[in-house]
Each structure stands twice: as structure tokens, then as C-alpha cells.
C-alpha positions in Angstrom: 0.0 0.0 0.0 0.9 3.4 -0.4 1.5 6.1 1.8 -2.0 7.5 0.5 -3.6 4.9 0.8 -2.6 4.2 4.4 -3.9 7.7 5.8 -7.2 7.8 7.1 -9.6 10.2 8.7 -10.6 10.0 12.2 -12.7 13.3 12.8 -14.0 15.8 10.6 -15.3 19.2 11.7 -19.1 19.3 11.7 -21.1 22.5 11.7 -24.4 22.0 13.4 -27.4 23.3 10.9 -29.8 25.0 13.9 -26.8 26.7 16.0 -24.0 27.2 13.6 -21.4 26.0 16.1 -19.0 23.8 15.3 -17.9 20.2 16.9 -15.5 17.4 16.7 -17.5 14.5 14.6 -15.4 11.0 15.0 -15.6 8.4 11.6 -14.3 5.2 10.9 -11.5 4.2 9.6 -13.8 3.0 6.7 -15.4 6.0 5.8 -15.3 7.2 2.9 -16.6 10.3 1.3 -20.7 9.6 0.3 -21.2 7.7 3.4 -23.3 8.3 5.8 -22.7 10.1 8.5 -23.3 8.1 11.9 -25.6 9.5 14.8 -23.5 12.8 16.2 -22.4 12.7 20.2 -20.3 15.8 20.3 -18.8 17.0 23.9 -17.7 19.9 22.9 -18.9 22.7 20.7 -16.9 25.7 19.5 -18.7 29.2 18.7 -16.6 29.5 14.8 -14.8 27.0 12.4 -11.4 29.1 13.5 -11.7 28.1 17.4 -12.4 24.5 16.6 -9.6 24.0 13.5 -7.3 26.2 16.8 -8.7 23.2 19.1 -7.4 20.5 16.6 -3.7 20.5 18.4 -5.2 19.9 22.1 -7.4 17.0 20.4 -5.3 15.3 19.0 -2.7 15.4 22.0 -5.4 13.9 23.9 -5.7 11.0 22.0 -2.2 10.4 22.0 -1.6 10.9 18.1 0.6 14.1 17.6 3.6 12.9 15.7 7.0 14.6 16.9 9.5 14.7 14.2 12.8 13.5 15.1 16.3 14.1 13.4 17.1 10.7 12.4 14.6 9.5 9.7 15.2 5.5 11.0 13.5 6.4 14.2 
């Protein structure tokens, strides 16, 4: 597999049609643009698109997924 091919997308940023605030949606690892979305349980809403793409960091670091460069390209 390719590198392309091996990245997936674990949340998308969802706008909420009545409020207009913006929350943390988590997919599959299967999804795939077209699909369905599954039933929404957000904990936390932001009040624009720009707080909740500024959120993304602290997200991710809470699941344990930020990826630290390093100098040695073995590692």
C-alpha cells in the first residue's frame, strides 16, 4: 500500500445546521466520502470553524496521536 492509501480520517469538523457551532464529529476508519454520517455525540462545541480548527492540536494530543519529528529519519 501506499502512503495515501494508508492515511485515514478519524474526525472531521461538523457545523451544526440550527446553532452554527461547530464540533469534533469522530468516523471510521472506513469512511469514505458519500457515506453516511453516523448518529452525532459531540462533547464539545466551538462558537466558529477558527476556534475548533485552533482546538485540533489539544485534540489530538489527547488522543495520543501528535507525531513529533525527530532528526534521524530511521526512528
Amino acid at each position: 500500500m501506499s502512503e495515501a492509501t494508508d492515511q485515514t480520517m478519524k474526525y472531521t469538523i461538523f457545523e451544526d445546521p440550527v446553532t452554527h457551532r461547530f464540533g469534533y464529529l469522530p468516523l471510521s476508519s472506513r469512511f469514505v466520502d458519500g457515506d453516511r454520517l453516523p448518529p452525532i455525540v459531540i462533547e464539545r462545541w466551538f462558537e466558529s470553524h477558527k476556534a475548533a480548527v485552533a482546538g485540533l492540536s489539544t485534540l489530538l494530543a489527547d488522543e495520543e496521536l501528535v507525531c513529533v519529528p525527530t532528526d534521524d529519519p530511521a526512528e
